[in-house]
HTML snippet that shows the backbone in 3Dmol.js (N, CA, C, O; Angstrom):
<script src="https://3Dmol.org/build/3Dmol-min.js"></script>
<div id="view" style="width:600px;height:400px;position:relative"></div>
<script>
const pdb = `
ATOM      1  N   UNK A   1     -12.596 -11.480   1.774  1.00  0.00           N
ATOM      2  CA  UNK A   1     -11.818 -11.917   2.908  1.00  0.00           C
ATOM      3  C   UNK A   1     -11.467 -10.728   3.786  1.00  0.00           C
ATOM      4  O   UNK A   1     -11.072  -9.690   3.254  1.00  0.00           O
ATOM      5  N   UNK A   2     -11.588 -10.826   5.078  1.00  0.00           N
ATOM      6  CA  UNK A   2     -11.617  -9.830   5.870  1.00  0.00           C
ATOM      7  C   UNK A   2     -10.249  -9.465   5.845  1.00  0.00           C
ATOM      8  O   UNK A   2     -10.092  -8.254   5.998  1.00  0.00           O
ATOM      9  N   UNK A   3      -9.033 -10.229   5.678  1.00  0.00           N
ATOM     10  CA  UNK A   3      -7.740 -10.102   5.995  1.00  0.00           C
ATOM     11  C   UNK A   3      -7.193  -8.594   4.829  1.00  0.00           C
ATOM     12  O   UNK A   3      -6.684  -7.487   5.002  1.00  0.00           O
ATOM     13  N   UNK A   4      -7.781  -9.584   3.424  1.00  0.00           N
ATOM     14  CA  UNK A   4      -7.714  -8.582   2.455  1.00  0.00           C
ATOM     15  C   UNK A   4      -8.283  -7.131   2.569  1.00  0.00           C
ATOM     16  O   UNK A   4      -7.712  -6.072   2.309  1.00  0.00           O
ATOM     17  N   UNK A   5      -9.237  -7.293   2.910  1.00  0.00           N
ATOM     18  CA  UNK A   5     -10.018  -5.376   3.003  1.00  0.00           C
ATOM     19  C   UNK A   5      -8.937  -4.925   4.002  1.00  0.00           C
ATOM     20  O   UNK A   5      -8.244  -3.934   3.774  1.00  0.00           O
ATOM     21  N   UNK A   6      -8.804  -5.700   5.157  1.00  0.00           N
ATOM     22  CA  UNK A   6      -7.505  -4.147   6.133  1.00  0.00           C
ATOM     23  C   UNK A   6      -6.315  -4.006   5.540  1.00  0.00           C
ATOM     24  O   UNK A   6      -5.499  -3.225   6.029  1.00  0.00           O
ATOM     25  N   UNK A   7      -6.053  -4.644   4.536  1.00  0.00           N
ATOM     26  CA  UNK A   7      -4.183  -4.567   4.092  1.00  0.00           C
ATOM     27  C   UNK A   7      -4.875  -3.791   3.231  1.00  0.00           C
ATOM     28  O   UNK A   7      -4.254  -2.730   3.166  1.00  0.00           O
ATOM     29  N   UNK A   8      -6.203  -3.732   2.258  1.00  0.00           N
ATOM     30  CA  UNK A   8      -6.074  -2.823   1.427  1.00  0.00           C
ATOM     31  C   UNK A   8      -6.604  -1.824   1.770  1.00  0.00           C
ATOM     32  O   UNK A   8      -6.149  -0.893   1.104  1.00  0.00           O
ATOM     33  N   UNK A   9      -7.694  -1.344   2.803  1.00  0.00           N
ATOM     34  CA  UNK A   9      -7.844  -0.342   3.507  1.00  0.00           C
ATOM     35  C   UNK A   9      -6.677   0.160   4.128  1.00  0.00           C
ATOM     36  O   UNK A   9      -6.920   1.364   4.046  1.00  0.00           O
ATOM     37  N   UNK A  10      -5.611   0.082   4.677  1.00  0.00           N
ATOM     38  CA  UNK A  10      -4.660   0.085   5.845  1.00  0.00           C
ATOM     39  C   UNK A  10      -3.308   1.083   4.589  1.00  0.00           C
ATOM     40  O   UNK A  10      -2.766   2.178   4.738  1.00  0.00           O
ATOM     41  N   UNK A  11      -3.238   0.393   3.829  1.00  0.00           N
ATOM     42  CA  UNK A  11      -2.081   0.808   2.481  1.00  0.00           C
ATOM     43  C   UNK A  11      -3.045   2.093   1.571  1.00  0.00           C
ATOM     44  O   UNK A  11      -2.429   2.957   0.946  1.00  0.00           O
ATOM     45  N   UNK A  12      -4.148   2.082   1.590  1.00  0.00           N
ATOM     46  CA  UNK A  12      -5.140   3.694   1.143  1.00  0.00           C
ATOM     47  C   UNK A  12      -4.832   4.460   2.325  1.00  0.00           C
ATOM     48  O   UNK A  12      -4.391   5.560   1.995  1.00  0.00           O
ATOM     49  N   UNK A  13      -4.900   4.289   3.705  1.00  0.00           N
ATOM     50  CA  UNK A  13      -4.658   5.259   4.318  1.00  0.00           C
ATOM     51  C   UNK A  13      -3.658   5.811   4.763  1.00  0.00           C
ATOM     52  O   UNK A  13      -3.696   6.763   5.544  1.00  0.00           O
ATOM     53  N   UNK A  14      -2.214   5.064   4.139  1.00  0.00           N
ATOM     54  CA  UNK A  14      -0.850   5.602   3.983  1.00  0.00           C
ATOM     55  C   UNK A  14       0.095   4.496   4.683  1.00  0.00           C
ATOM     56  O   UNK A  14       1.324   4.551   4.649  1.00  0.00           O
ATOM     57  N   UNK A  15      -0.787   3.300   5.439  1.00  0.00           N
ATOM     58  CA  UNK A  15       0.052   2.615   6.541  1.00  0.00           C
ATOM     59  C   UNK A  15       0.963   1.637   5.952  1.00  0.00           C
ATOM     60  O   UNK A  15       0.481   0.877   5.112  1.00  0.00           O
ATOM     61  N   UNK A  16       2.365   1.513   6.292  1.00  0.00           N
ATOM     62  CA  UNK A  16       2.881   0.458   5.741  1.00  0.00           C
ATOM     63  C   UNK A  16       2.262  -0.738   6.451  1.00  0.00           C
ATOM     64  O   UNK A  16       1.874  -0.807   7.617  1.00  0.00           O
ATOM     65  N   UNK A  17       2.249  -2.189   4.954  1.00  0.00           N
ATOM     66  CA  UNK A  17       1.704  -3.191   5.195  1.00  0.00           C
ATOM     67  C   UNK A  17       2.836  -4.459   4.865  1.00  0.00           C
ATOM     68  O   UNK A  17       3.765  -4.247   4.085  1.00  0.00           O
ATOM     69  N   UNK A  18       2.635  -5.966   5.626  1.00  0.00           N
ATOM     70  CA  UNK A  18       3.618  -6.233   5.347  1.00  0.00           C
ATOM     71  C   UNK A  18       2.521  -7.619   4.683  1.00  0.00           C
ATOM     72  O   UNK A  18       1.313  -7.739   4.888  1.00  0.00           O
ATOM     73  N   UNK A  19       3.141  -8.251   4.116  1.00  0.00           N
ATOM     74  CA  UNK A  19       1.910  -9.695   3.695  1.00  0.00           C
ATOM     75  C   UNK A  19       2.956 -11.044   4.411  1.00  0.00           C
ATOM     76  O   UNK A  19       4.173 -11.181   4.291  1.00  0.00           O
ATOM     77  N   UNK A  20       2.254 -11.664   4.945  1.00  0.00           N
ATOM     78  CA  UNK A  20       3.094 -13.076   5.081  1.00  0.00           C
ATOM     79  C   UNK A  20       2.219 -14.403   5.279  1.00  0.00           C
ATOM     80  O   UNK A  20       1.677 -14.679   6.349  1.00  0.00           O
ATOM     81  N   UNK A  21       2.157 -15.046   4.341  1.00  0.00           N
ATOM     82  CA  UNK A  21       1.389 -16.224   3.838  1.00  0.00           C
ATOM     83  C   UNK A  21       2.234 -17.780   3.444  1.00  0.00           C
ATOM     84  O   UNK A  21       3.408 -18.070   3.215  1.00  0.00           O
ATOM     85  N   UNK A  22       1.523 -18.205   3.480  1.00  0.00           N
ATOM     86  CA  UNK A  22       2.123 -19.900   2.768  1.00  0.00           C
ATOM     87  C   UNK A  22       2.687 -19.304   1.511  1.00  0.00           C
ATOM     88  O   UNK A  22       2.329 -18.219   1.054  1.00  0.00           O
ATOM     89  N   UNK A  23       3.701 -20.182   0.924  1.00  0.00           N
ATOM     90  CA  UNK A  23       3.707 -20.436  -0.526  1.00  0.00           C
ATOM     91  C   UNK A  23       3.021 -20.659  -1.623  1.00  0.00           C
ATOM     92  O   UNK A  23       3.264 -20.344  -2.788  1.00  0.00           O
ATOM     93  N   UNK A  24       1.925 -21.372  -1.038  1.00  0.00           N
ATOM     94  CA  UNK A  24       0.755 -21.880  -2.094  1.00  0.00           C
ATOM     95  C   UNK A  24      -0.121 -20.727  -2.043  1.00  0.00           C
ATOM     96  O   UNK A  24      -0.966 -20.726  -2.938  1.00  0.00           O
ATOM     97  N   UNK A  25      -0.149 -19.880  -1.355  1.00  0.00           N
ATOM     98  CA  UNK A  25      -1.054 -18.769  -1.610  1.00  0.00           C
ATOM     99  C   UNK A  25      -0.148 -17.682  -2.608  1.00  0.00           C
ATOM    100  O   UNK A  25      -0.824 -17.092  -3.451  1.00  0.00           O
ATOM    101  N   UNK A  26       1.370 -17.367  -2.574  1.00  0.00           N
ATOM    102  CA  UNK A  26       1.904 -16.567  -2.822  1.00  0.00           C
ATOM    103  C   UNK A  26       0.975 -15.672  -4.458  1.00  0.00           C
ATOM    104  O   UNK A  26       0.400 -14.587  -4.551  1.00  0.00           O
ATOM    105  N   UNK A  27       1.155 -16.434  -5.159  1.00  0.00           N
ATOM    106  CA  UNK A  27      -0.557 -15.941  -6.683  1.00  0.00           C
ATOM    107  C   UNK A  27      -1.424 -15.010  -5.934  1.00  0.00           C
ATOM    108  O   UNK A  27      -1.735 -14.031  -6.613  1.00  0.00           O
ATOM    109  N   UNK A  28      -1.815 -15.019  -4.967  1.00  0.00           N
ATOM    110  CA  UNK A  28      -3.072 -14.332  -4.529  1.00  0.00           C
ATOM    111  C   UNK A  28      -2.467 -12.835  -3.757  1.00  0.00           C
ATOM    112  O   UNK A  28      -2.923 -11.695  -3.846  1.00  0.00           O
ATOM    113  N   UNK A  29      -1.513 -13.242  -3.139  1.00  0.00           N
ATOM    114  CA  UNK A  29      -0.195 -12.335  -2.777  1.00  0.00           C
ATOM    115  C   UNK A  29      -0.081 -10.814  -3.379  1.00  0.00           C
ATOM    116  O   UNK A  29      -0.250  -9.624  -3.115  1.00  0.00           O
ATOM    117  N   UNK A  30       0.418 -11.940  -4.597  1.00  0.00           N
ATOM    118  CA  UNK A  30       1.180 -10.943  -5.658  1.00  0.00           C
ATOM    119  C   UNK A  30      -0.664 -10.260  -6.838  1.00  0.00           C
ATOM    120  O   UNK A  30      -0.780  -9.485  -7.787  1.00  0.00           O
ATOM    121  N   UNK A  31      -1.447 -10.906  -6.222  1.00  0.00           N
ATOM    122  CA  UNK A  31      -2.254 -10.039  -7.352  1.00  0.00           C
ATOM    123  C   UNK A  31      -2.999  -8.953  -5.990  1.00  0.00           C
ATOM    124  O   UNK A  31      -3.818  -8.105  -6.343  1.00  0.00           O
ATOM    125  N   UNK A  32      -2.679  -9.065  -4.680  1.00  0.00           N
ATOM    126  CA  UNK A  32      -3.418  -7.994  -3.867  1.00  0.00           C
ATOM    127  C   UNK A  32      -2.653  -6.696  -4.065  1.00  0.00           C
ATOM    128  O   UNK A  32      -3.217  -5.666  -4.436  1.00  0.00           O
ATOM    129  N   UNK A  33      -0.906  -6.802  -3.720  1.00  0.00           N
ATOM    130  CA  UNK A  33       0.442  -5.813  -3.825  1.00  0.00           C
ATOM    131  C   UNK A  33      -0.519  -5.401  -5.663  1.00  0.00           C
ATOM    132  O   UNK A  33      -1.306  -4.454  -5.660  1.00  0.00           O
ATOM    133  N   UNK A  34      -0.347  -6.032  -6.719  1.00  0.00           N
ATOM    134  CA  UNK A  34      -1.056  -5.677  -7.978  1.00  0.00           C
ATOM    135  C   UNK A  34      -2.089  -4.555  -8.133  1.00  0.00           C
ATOM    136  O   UNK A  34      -2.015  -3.418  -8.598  1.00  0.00           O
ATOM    137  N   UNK A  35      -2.923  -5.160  -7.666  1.00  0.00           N
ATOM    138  CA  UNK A  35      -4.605  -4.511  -6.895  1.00  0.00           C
ATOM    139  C   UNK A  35      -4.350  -3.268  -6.165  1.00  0.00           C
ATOM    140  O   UNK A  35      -4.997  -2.350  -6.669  1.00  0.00           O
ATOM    141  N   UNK A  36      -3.698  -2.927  -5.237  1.00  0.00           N
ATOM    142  CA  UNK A  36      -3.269  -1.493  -4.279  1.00  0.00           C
ATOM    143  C   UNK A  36      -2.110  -0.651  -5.513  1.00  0.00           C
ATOM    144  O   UNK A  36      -2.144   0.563  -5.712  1.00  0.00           O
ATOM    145  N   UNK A  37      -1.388  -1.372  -6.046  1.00  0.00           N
ATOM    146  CA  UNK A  37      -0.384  -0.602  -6.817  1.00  0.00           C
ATOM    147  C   UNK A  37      -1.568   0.140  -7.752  1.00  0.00           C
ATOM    148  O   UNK A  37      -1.687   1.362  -7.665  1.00  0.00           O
ATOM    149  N   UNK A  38      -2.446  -0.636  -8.657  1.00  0.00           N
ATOM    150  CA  UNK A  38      -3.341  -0.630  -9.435  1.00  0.00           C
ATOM    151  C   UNK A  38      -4.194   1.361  -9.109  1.00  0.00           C
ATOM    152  O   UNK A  38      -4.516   2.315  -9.818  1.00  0.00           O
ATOM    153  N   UNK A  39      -4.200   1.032  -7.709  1.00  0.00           N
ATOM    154  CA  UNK A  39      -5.112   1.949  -7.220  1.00  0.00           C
ATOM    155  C   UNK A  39      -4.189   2.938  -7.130  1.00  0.00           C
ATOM    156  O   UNK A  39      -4.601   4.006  -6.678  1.00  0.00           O
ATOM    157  N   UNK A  40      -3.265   2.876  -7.383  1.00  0.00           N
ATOM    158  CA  UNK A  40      -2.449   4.679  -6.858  1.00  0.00           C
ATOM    159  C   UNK A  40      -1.395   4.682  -5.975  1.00  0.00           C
ATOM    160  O   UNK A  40      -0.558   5.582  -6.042  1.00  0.00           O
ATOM    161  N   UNK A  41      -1.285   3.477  -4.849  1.00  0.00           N
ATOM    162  CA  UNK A  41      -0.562   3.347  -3.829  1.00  0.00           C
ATOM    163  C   UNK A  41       0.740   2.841  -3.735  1.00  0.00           C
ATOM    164  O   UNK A  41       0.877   1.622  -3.845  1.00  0.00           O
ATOM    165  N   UNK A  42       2.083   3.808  -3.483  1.00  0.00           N
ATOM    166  CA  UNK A  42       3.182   3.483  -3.513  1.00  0.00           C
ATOM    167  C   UNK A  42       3.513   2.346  -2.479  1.00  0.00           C
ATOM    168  O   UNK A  42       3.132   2.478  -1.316  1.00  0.00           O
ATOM    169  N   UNK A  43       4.459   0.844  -3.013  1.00  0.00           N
ATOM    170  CA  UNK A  43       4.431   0.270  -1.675  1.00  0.00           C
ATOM    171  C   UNK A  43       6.161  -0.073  -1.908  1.00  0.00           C
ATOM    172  O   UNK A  43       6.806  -0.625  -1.018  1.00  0.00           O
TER     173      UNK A  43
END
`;
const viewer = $3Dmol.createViewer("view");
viewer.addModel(pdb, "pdb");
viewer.setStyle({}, {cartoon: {color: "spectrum"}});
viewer.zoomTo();
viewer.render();
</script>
């Protein structure tokens, strides 16, 4: 998903990111913030 690569490109290159989605997505949410933490990146 294109949305996903710039929040996680965007948070590697130091930028604060903010997420704002439906509720029913919130699962997918919380495993991207997961995924960037995963990698090294303070958020």
């Amino acid at each position: 998903m294109l949305g996903t690569t710039i929040v996680e490109y965007s948070a590697a290159q130091g930028c604060k990111v903010v997420l704002l989605d439906l509720d029913r997505m919130a699962d997918k949410g919380k495993q991207l913030v997961a995924g960037i933490k995963a990698d090294g990146v303070s958020m």
